[in-house]
N, C-alpha and C positions, 0 to 999 in steps of 0.2 A: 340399402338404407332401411329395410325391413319395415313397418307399418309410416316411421315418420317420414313425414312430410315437409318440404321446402316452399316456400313461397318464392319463386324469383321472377328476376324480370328477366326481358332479351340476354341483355348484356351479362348479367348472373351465370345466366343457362352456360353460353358461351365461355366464359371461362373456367366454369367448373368442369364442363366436360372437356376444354384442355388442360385443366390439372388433371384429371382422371387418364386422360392417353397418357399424361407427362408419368403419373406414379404408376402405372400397368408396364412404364417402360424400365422403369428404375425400379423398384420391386414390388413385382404382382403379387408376391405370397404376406406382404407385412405390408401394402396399401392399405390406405384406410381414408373414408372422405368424413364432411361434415354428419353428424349423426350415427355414424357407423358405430356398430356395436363391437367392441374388444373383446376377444376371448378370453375368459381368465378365468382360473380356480380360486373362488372367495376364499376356500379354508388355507390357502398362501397367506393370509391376509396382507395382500396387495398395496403398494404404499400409490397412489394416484398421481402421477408428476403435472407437468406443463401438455397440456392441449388434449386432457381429459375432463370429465366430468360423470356424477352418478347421476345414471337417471334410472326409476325404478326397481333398484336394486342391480342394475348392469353397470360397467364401465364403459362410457360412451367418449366418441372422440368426438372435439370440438373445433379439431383445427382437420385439414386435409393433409397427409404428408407418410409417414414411416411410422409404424411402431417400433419402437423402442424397449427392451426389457434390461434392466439392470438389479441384480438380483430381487428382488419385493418390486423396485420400482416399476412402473410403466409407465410411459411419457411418448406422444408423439412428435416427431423430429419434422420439420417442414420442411419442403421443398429447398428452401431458399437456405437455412439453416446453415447449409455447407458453404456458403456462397458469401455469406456475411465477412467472411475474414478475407477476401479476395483482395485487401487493402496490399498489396505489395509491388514493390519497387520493381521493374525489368531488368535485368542484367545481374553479374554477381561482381563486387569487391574482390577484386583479384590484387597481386604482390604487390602491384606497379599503383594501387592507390592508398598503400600503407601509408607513405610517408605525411600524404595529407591530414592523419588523425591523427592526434596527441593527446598526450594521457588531463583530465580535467578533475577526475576523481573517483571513489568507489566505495560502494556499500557492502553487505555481506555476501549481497549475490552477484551482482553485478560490477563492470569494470566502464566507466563514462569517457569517450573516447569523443574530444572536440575539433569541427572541423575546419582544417586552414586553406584547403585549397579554391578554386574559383567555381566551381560547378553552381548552376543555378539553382539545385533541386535538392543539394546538399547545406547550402548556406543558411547558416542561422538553426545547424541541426546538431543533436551530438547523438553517438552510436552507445547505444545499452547492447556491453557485451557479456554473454555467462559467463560464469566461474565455478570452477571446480575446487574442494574445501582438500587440501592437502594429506591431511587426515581423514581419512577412508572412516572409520570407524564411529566421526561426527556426523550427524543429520545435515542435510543440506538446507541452508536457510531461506529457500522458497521451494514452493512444488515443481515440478516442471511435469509429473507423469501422471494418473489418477490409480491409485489403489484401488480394488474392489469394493474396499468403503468408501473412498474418497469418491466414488461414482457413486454410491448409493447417495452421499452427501449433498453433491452438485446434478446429478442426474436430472435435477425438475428444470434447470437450464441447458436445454438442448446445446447451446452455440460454446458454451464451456467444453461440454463434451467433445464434440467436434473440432474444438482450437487444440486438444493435446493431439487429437490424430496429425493436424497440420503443423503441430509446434508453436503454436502463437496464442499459450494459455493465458501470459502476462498481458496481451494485448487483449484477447478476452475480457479476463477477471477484469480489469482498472474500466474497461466498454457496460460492462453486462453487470458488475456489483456492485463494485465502489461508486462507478456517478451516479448508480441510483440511489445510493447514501450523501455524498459530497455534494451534487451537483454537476451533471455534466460540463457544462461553463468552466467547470474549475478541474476537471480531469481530460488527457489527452491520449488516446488510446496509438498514436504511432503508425509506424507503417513498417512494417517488415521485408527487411533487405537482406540479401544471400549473399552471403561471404565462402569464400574457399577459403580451406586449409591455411595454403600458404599466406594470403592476408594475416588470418590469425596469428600464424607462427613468427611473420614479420614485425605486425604490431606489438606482441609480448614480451618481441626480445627489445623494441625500439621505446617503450614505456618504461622497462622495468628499474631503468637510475630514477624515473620520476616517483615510483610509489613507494611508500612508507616502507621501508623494514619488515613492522611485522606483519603487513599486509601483504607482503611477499612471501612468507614464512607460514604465513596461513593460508593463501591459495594463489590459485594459477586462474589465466584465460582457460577456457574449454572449447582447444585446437580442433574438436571433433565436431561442434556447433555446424550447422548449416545453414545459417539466418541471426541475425542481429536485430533489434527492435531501433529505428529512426525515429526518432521524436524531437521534439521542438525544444531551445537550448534557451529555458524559460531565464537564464541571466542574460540574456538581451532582451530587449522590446519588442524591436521590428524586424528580426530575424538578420540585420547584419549590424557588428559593432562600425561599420563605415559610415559617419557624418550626422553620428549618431551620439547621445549621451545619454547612459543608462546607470544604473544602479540595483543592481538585486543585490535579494537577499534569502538564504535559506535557511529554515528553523526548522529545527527535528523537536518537536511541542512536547513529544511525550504522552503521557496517560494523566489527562486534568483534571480527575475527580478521586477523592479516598471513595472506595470501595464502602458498603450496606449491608452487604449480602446476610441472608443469615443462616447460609451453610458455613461462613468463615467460623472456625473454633475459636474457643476462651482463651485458650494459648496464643493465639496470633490476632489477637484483638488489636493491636500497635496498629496494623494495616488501617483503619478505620478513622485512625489519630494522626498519623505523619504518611507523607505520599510516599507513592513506590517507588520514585525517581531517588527522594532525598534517603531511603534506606539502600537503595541498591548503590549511589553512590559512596556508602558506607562499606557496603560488601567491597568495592572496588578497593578502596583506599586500604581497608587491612588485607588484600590478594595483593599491595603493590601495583596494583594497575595504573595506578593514578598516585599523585604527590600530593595533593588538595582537593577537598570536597567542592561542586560547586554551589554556589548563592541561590543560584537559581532554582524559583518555585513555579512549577507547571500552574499550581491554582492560581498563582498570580496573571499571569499570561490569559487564562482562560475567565479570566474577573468580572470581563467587562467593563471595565474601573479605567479610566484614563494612565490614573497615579500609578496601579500598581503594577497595567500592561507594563509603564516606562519603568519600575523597577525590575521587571525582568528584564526586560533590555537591558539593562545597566548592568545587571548580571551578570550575562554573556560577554560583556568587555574582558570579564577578570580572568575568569575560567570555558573559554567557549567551548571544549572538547570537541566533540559529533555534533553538538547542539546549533550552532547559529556559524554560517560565514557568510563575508561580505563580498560581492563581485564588482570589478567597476569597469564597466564597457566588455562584459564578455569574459575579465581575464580576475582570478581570484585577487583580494585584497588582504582580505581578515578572515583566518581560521584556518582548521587544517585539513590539509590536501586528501587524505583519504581517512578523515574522518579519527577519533581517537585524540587530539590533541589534547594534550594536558593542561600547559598555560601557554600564554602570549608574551613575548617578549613587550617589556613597554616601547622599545623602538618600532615594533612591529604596528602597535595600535595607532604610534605619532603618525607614520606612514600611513597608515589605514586611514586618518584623519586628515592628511595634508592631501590625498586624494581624491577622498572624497569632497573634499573643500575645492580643490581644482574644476573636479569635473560639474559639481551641481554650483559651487559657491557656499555649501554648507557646513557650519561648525557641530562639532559632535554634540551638542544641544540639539541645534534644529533637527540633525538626523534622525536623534531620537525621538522627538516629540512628531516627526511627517510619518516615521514605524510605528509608533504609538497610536496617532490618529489613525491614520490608514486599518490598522488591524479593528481600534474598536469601531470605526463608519464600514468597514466591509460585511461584518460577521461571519466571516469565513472560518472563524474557528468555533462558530455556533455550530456550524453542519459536522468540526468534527468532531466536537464534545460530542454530539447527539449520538454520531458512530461508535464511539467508544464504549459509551453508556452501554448499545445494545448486550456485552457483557453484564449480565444483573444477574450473574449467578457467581460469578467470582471462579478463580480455575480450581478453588477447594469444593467449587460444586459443580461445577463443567466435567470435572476428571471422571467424575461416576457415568456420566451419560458418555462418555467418551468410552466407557468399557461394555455401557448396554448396545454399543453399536457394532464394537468389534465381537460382541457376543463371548468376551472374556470374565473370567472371577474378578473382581476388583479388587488389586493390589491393595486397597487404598484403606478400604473395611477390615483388610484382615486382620490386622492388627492393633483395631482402635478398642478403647474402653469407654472414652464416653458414651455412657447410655442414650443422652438424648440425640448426642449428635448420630450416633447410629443410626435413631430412627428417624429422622431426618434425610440421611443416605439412603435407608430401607427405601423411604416412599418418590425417592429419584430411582431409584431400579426399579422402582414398579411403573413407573413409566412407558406407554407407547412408543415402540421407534419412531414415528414421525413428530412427538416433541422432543426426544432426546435428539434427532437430527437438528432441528429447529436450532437448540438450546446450543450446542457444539457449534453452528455454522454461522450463530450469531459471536460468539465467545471469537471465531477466528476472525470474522466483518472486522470485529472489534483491535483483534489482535495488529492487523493490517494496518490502522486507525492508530492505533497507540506507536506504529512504529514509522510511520510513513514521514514525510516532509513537506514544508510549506513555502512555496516558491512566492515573494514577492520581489516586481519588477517596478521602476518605477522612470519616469522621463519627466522634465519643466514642460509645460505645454508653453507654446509659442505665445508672444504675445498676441491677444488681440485673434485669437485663435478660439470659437467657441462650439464649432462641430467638432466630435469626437465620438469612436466608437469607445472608447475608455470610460472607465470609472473615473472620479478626480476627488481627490482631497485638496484643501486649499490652509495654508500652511501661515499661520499669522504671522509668527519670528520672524519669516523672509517675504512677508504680502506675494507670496506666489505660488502658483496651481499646480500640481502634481499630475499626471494622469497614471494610474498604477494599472497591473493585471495578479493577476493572484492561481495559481496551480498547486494542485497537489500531487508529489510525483513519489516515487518508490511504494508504487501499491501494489506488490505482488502479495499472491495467494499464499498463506500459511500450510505445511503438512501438517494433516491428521495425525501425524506419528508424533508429532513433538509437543504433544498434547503432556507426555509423562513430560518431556523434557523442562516444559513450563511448569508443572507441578511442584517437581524438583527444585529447581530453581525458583521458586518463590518460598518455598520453606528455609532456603541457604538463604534467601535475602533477609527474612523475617528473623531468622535464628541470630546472625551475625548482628544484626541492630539491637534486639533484646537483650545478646551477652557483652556486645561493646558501647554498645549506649554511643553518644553523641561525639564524634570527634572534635575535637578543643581545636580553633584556630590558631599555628605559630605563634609564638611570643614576637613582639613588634621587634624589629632591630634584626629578626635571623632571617 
C-alpha cells in the first residue's frame, strides 16, 4: 500500500487480510487492495473504470479485487463480481419437459414460452428463449457477446462483463442498468435455467403452428443455446392463474417525447414537430406492412393528463399492432400473439369485452378509466420518459461519437455541405473518449427504453381487506379497489453495431413522411 495509511479496527484488520489470502490465491500478479497503486502509462491516456480512483497523479484502486484492462480502460473486478450471477436453477430441461411449455409469444429476440405443468418452482413462470434472425446477413436484435468496443463501452461495470463470460448478459443488463434507470421495484432480473438440445429442438417443432407466419419466416429458436432466462409471467398476479382473477396488460409505449436536439439538420426538422412513432407508422404503411396507420400517440400516454392517457387507450382498441394486448387469468385476450398485428376483428374486441366483463365485472368504460388511473397514480411511465430522455443528442448526433469510438472516418461528414452543421460535427470529434463513450451508452440506455414494454397486472382486493403489499387504485364507476403491480420487461442491451443501422433507418423514416405527407383515413363505407 506504499506510504498510505488504513485506519481499522479488529474486525477490519481481519477481513482484509482474508481478502488479501483470498486475491494472492486467485491472482497474485493483477491483485490489488484498498489504496494500492495501478501501474499504468499516462501517455495511453487511460480511461479510469469502476473501483479506481486518481490520487496524486497515480491510478489508485479503491476497491480490493482483480485488475482489469480493457483496451484504455482499467477497472477493478471484485471478488464477488463473478459470483453475483450465481442466480441459477439446478438440473437442465431435458425432451421429457418440452411438453409442459407453450408458445405465449415473441419479440425480436426472444421466443416466451408459458408454463402448464405442476412443478412448484416453475408456476406462475415463462421461459425467454433466443432466437436466431434467419437471415445471416441482418444484425441481431440484442447483444449477446461484447465487441472490443462494446467492452471499452460497458467495461466501468464489472458484473456486465463477467455475465457475457457466463451467458447471462440479459440478466445482467435489465440487474445492473436498467433498474438503476426504471427502478428496481419495477425490473426483474430472472433466474437462468439450462436447457439441452433436444428440449429446444422439441419445443420449436411443438410451438411452431402457434406462431405468426412471418415470425417464423424471420427466425428460429437457437437449438445451440445452453440456458434460458426464468422469469416471472407478470400476466398473472400471484404467480398461479388457479382461484385467482387477474387481468394484465402490456404496452409497448414507444419514444414519448419529439426530439430538441440541435445536431438534427434543417432538412429533418419534421422530427421536432410530429413523433417518430406517427412517421414510422407512415413508413410502414407505404412498405405494405401494415393496412392502417395507428391513432395512437405516445405523447398522449406519456401526458400525465387523465383525458388523454384514456385517449390512447382508446387507441389501441382500433389498431393495437405490437403495441397493447390484453391477458385475462394468464391466457391472451386482446392483441397479437407474436406481436405485428394489423387490426382486430370487432368480434375479437366483443369477446375481449365480454371477458373481461366476466372475470372482473367490468364494461370497457371502467376498463379504461382503472388503466387510465392506475398509469397516471403510479408514474411509472415518469421513470421511463426520464430514460428515454437520456438520448439528448439525437442518433443524428450520437452516429459521430459512435465512429470516435470505433476510431473510424465518419461516414456521415463525408458527404455533407452544410457549413454549420459541419462544424457542429467537427466539435463532436473533438471530443474525448470517455464523453463520446458517455454520449453512445446513454443513446443505447435510451434505446432499450424506447423499445421495451410495460407489464400491468391487476386483481379486486377482497372485501374488507386492508393489508396489502400492492399498490391500489380505487375505481369510482365500480366503488371498488384494485390492487395492481407494474414491470418493465424486454430490456435487453442494444449492439454498438446497429448504431449505422439506426441512422439509417431514421433518415428512411423522416424521408418517407416529408415525400408522402399524411395518409388520409379510408372513405366511410369501404
Amino acid at each position: 500500500m506504499k506510504d498510505r495509511h488504513l485506519a481499522l479496527n479488529q474486525t477490519q484488520r481481519v477481513r482484509l487480510e482474508a481478502a488479501l489470502q483470498e486475491l494472492q490465491s486467485v491472482a497474485p500478479a493483477a491483485a490489488v487492495t484498498v489504496a494500492d497503486t495501478i501501474p499504468v502509462n499516462q501517455e495511453d491516456n487511460i480511461l479510469k473504470g469502476h473501483g479506481t480512483s486518481d490520487q496524486d497523479g497515480e491510478v489508485v484502486a479503491t476497491l480490493c479485487g482483480v485488475v482489469e484492462r480493457v483496451n484504455k480502460l482499467v477497472y477493478v473486478r471484485t471478488l464477488r463480481a463473478s459470483c453475483r450471477f450465481s442466480m441459477e436453477m439446478n438440473g437442465v430441461l431435458q425432451a421429457a419437459d418440452a411438453k409442459y411449455w407453450v408458445y405465449k409469444g415473441e419479440g425480436a429476440a426472444n421466443l416466451i414460452l408459458s408454463y402448464t405443468g405442476s412443478s412448484p418452482t416453475m408456476l406462475g413462470k415463462v421461459l425467454r428463449v433466443k432466437k436466431l434472425l434467419n437471415d445471416k446477413s441482418q444484425l441481431p436484435p440484442s447483444c449477446m457477446v461484447f465487441s472490443s468496443h462494446e467492452q471499452l463501452l460497458w467495461g466501468h461495470i464489472p458484473e456486465l462483463v463477467e455475465s457475457v463470460k457466463q451467458d447471462c448478459l440479459a440478466q445482467a443488463y435489465a440487474v445492473h442498468v436498467m433498474s438503476q434507470h426504471l427502478g428496481a421495484n419495477h425490473v426483474g432480473g430472472g433466474v437462468h435455467v439450462r436447457v439441452s438440445r433436444d428440449f429446444l429442438e422439441l419445443v420449436e417443432k411443438n410451438v411452431l403452428s402457434s406462431r405468426p407466419p412471418w415470425r417464423v419466416n424471420a427466425s428460429s429458436i437457437d437449438i445451440t443455446a445452453d440456458a434460458a432466462l426464468l422469469i416471472a409471467d407478470h400476466s398473472l398476479f400471484s404467480g398461479t392463474p388457479k382461484g385467482s382473477s387477474c387481468i394484465a396488460v402490456e404496452i409497448k409505449a414507444k419514444c414519448g417525447f419529439v426530439p430538441s436536439s440541435e445536431y438534427i439538420s434543417k432538412d429533418n426538422s419534421i422530427k421536432k414537430q410530429v413523433t417518430r412513432y406517427k412517421m414510422h407508422q407512415h413508413l410502414k404503411f407505404h412498405q405494405g406492412e401494415i393496412s392502417k396507420t395507428s391513432e395512437y400517440n405516445p405523447l398522449d400516454l406519456f401526458s400525465e393528463s387523465k383525458e388523454r392517457i384514456s385517449m390512447a387507450i382508446k387507441s389501441f382498441f382500433s389498431t393495437p399492432q405490437n403495441n397493447f394486448r390484453i391477458f385475462v387469468n394468464g391466457s391472451l385476450a386482446f392483441g397479437g400473439m407474436g406481436g405485428g398485428a394489423d387490426s382486430v376483428h370487432p368480434a375479437d374486441t366483443d369477446k375481449c369485452i365480454k371477458d373481461l366483463s366476466k372475470v372482473s365485472g367490468l364494461e370497457l368504460p371502467d376498463f379504461t378509466e382503472l388503466l387510465s388511473e392506475t398509469i397516471f397514480k403510479s408514474g411509472v411511465l415518469g421513470k421511463l420518459l426520464t430514460t428515454q430522455k437520456l438520448d439528448d443528442h439525437d442518433i443524428e448526433g450520437a452516429i459521430h461519437l459512435y465512429y470516435n469510438i470505433i476510431s473510424q472516418p465518419c461516414l456521415v461528414c463525408k458527404n455533407l455541405t452544410d457549413v454549420e452543421l459541419l462544424r457542429k460535427y467537427t466539435l463532436l470529434h473533438s471530443l474525448p473518449l470517455d464523453k463520446s463513450l458517455k454520449i453512445v451508452r446513454n443513446f443505447l440506455i435510451s434505446a432499450t427504453a424506447k423499445d421495451c414494454s410495460l407489464m400491468i397486472s391487476f386483481r379486486p382486493r377482497e372485501n374488507g381487506s386492508t393489508d396489502s403489499e400492492y399498490d391500489s387504485v380505487f375505481l369510482e364507476s365500480a366503488k371498488r379497489t384494485y390492487e395492481y403491480k407494474t414491470y418493465f420487461v424486454d430490456l435487453d442491451v442494444k449492439p454498438l453495431d446497429k448504431m449505422v443501422h439506426y441512422f439509417k433507418l431514421d433518415q428512411r423514416i423522416v424521408n418517407s413522411y416529408t415525400r408522402y405527407g399524411e395518409v388520409l383515413p379510408p372513405p366511410k363505407g369501404k
